[in-house]
ZAMAR-143071 format. One record per residue (C-alpha): residue in three letters; x, y, z. Coordinates in pm, whole numbers. Example, Ala and Ser with C-alpha at 12.3 -4.5 7.8 and 13.67 -1.06 7.14 Angstrom:
REM residues 2
> residu, u, v, w
> ala, 1230, -450, 780 .
> ser, 1367, -106, 714 .
***
This chain:
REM residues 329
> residu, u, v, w
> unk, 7549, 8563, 3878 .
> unk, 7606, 8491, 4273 .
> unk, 7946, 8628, 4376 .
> unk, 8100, 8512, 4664 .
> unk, 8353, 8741, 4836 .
> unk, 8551, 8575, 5110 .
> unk, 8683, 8906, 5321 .
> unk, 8729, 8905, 5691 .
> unk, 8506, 9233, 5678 .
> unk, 8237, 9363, 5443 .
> unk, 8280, 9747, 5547 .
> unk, 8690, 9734, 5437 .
> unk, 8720, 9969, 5152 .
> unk, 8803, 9723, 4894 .
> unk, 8545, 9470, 4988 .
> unk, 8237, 9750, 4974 .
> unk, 8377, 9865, 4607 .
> unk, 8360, 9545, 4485 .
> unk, 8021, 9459, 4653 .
> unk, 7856, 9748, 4564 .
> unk, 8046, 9748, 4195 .
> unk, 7919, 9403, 4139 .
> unk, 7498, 9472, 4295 .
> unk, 7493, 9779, 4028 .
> unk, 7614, 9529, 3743 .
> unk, 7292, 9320, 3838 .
> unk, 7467, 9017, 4061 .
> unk, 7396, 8858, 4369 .
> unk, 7675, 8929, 4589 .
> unk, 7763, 8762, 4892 .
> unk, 8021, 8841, 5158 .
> unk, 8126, 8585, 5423 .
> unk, 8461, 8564, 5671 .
> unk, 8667, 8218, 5576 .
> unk, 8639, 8152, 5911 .
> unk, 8284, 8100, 5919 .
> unk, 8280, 7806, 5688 .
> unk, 8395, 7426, 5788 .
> unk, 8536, 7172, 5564 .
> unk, 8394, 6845, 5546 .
> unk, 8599, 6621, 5320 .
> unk, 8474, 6241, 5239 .
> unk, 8524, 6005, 4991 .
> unk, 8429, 6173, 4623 .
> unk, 8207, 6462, 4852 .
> unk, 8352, 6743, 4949 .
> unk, 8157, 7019, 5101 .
> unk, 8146, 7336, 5294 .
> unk, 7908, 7446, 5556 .
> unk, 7836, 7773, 5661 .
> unk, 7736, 7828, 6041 .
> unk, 7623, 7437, 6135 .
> unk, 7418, 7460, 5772 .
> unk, 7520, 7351, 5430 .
> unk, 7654, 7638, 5214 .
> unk, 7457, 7732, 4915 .
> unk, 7576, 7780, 4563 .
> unk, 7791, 8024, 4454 .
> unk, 7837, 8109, 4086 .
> unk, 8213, 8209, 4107 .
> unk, 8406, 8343, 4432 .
> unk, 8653, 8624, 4461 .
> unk, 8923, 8583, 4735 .
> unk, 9047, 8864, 4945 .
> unk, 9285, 8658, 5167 .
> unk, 9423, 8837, 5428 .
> unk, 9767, 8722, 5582 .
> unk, 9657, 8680, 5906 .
> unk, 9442, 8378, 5817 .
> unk, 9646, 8248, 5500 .
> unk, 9630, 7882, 5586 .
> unk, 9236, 7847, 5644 .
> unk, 9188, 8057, 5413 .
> unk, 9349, 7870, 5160 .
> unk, 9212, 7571, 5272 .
> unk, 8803, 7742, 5189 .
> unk, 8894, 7827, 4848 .
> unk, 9110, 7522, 4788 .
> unk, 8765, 7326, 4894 .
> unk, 8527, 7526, 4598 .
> unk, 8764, 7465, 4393 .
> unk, 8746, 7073, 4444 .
> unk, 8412, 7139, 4434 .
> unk, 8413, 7273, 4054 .
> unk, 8334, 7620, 4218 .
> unk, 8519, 7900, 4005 .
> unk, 8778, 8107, 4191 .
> unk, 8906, 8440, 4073 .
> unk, 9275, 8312, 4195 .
> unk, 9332, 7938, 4290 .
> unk, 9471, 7839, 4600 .
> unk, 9823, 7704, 4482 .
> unk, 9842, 8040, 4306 .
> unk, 9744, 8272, 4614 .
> unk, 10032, 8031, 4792 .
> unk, 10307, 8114, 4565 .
> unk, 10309, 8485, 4561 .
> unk, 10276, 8476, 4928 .
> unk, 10541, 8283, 5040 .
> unk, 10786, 8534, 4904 .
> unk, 11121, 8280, 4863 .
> unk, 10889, 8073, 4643 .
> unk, 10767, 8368, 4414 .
> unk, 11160, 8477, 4338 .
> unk, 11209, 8133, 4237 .
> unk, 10955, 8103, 4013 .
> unk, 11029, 8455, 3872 .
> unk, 11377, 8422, 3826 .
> unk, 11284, 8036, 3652 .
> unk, 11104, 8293, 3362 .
> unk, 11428, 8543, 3348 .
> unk, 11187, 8809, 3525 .
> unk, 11446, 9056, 3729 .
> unk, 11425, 9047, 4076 .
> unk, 11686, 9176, 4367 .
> unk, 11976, 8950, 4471 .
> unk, 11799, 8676, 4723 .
> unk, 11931, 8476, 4966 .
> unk, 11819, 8205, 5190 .
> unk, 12030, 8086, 5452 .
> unk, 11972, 7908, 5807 .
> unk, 12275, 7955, 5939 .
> unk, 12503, 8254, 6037 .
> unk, 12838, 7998, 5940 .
> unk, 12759, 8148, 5571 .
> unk, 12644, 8494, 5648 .
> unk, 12934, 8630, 5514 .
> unk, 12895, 8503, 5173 .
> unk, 12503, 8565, 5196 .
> unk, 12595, 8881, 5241 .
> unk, 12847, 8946, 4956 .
> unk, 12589, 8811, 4739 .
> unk, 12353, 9031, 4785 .
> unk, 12616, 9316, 4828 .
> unk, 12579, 9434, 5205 .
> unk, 12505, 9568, 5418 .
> unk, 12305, 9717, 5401 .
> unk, 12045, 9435, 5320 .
> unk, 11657, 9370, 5344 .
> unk, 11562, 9118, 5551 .
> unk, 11202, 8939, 5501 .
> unk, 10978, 8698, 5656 .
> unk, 10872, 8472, 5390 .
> unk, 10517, 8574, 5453 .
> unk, 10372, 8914, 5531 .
> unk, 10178, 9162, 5339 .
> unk, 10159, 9578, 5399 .
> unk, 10546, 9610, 5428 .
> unk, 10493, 9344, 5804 .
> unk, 10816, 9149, 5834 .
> unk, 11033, 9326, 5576 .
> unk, 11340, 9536, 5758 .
> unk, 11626, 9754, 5656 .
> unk, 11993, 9606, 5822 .
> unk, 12233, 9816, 5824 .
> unk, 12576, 9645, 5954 .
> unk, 12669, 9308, 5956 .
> unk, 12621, 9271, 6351 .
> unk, 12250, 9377, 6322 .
> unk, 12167, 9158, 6035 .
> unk, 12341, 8855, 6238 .
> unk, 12149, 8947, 6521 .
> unk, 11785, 8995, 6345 .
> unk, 11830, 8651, 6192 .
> unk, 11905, 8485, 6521 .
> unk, 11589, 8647, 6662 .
> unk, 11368, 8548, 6432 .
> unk, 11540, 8204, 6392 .
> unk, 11456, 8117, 6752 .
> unk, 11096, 8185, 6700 .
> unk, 11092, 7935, 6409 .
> unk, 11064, 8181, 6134 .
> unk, 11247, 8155, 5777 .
> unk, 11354, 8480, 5613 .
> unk, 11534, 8580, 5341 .
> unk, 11832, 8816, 5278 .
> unk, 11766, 9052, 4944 .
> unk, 11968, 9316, 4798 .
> unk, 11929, 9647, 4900 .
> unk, 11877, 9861, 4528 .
> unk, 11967, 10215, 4674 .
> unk, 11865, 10398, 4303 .
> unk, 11528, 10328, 4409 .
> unk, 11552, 10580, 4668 .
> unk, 11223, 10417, 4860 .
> unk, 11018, 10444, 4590 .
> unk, 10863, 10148, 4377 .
> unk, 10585, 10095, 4119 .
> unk, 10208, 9946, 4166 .
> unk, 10064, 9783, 3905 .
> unk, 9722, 9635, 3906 .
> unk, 9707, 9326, 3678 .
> unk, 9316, 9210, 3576 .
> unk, 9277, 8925, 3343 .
> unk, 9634, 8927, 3168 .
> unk, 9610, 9319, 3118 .
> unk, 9735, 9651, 3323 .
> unk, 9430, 9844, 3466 .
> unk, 9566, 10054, 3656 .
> unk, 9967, 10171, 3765 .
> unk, 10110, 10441, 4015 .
> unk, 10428, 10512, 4168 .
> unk, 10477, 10521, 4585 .
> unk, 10759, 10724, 4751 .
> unk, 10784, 10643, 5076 .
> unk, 10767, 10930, 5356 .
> unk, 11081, 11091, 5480 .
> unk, 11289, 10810, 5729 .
> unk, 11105, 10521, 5583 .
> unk, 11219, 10291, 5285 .
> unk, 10938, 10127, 5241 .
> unk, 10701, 10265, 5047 .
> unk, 10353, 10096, 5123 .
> unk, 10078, 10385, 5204 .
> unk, 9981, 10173, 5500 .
> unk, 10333, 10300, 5623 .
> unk, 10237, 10684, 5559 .
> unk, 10397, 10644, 5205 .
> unk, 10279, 10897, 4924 .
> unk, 10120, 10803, 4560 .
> unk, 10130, 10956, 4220 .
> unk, 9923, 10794, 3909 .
> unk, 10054, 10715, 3601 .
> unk, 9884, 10762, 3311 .
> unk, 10077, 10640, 3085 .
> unk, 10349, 10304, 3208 .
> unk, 10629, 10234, 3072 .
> unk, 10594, 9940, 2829 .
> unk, 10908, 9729, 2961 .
> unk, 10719, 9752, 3323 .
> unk, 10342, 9659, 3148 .
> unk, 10530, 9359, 3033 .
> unk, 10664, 9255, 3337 .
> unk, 10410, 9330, 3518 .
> unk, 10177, 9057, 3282 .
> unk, 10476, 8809, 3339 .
> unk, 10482, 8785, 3699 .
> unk, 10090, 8739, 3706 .
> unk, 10069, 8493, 3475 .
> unk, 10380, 8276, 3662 .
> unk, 10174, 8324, 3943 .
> unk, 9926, 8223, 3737 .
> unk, 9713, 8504, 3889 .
> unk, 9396, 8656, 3746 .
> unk, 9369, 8970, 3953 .
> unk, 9701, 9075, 4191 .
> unk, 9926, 9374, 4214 .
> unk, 10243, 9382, 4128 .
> unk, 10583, 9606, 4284 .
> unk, 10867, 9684, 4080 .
> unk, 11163, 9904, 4153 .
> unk, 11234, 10148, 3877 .
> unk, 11599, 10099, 3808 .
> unk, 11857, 10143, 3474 .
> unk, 11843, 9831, 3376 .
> unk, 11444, 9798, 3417 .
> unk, 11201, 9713, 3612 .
> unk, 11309, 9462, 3920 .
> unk, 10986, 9302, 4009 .
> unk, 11007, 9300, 4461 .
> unk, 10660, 9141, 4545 .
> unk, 10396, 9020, 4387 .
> unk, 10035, 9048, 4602 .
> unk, 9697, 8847, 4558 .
> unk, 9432, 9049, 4734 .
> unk, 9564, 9410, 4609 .
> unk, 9406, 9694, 4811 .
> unk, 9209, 9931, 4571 .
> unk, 9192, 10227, 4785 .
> unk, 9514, 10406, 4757 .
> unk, 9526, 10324, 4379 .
> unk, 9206, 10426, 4264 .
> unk, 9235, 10748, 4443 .
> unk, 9586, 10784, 4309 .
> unk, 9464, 10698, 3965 .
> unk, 9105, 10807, 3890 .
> unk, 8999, 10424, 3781 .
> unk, 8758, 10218, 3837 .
> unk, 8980, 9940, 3907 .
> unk, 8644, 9739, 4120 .
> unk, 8468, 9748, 3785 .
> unk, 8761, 9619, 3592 .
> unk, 8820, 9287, 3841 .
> unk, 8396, 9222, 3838 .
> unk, 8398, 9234, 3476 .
> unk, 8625, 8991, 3412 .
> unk, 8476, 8791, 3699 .
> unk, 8193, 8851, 3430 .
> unk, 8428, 8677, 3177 .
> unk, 8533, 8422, 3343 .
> unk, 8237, 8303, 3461 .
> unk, 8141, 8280, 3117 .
> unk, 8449, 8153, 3000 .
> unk, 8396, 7837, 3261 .
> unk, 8081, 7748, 3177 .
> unk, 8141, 7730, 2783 .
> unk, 7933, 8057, 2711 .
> unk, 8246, 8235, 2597 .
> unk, 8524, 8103, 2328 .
> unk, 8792, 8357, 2453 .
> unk, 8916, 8380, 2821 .
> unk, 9162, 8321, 3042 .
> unk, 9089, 8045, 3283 .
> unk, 9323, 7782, 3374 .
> unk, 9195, 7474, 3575 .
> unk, 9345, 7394, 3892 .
> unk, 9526, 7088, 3710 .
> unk, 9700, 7328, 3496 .
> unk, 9820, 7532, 3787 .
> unk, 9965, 7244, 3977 .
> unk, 10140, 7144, 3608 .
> unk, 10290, 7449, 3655 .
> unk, 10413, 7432, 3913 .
> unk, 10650, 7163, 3889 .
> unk, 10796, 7303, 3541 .
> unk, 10817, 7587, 3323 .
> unk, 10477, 7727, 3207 .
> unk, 10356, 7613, 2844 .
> unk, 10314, 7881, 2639 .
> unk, 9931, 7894, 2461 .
> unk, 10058, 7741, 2157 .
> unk, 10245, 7469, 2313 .
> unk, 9913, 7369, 2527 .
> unk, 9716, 7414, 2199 .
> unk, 9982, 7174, 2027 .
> unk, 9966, 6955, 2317 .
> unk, 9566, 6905, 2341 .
> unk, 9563, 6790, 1994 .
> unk, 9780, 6509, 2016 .
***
């Protein structure tokens, strides 16, 4: 099999586990910047080209979008997959869970909990945004932004007027979201592969800080054994995003897990080093699976066609039985 990984950089930790992960299981593996390919759409032909030079064929490609470059980025694995090329998370579903207004919607559309969220584009209603959501204080987001970039704490009514305004005048949309103080800055990370929990720890973030992302000096534990109610909400948000590999944050509160964020190209360092898994083996084996599963070689599997994903989108997700019922009419 010839694996395509799109990554900005070969040498980032995550990227090298899964390249080397995948050369011991016998592949081809191939690592290439987004940037570095151009689209050329025509009528019935689309294609990509790789430096000046027609790209060659990839078996299945694994996305590691970074934030920074969302929108081409999107656009090169929106292209393979008009191309029939499999890819380990489609395009529309790498969009929803990073536009983070979008993924609440679509959560709370399944019942999933999530914390209080408001959008609003004008201070005239702030004061009723912020009763909503109970504040201050209040967590203000950008609607993209990945690593804890663009999410803030507000603690007073003047400071959350004057953070919107800012970012307002530089043509950004954010959201206002309720502030759950039992978390106490800590949350839960759970690596979804394939419909199934891999791997789960819990981050407490460091002393001053309430967010909890170890790229913000935050601390991990492993857990060995999840809670079941937080396994199945964990599966739930991936498969509304209709994600096959993705990490998934949850708050640990008394009524359950609160799902905060939902994130397509999780990083594997801090988790397998929390953790003690292999998590690199568990995503290239079911890009293993998958492959299979595409090309007919494999009755069981979980891929969804592109076409499915944009059904989606525009209502609530069949259940397998319902498609099942549906195909043979």
């Amino acid at each position: 099999m010839h694996l395509l990984i799109l990554s900005r950089k070969a040498s980032l930790y995550s990227t090298r586990r899964l390249t080397e992960t995948a050369r011991a299981r016998g592949h081809v593996v191939s690592v290439i910047d987004p940037l570095e390919f151009s689209l050329v759409v025509s009528r019935g032909r689309p294609q990509l080209f790789f430096r000046g030079q027609p790209a060659e064929h990839y078996d299945i490609v694994l996305p590691r979008i970074g934030a920074s470059i969302t929108s081409y980025g999107l656009a090169v694995v929106r292209q393979f997959d008009m191309m029939g090329v499999p890819v380990l998370n489609h395009a529309v579903s790498i969009a929803r869970s990073r536009d983070k207004l979008r993924a609440m919607q679509l959560l709370t559309k399944r019942d999933l909990d999530i914390p209080t969220t408001v959008c609003t584009k004008s201070t005239a209603y702030l004061d009723s945004a912020l009763q909503l959501v109970e504040a201050p204080p209040a967590i203000i987001k950008l609607h993209q932004g990945t690593q804890g970039v663009g999410v803030m704490l507000a603690e007073t009514r003047q400071s959350v007027q004057a953070t919107l305004e800012s970012f307002w005048s530089l043509g950004q949309d954010i959201i206002l979201q309720e502030f759950v103080s039992e978390s106490k800055g800590r949350d839960i990370r759970v690596i979804v592969v394939g419909g199934r929990v891999v791997a789960a720890m819990r981050r407490t973030a460091k002393r001053g800080e309430f967010r909890s992302n170890l790229h913000r000096g935050g601390d991990a534990e492993g857990l060995a054994k999840l809670n079941p109610k937080y396994a199945k909400a964990a599966i739930a948000a991936a498969e509304v995003m209709a994600l096959e590999v993705c990490g998934v944050d949850m708050l640990e509160t008394r009524r359950g897990p609160r799902i905060l964020e939902i994130n397509s190209s999780p990083g594997l360092e801090g988790i397998e080093r929390a953790t003690q898994k292999d998590v690199a083996s568990a995503i290239i084996q079911h890009a293993e699976r998958y492959y299979r599963t595409v090309h007919g070689k494999h009755r069981k599997g979980a891929y969804r066609a592109p076409s499915e994903v944009f059904e989606q989108e525009r209502g609530t997700p069949r259940t397998r039985a319902t498609r099942r019922k549906s195909a043979r009419k």
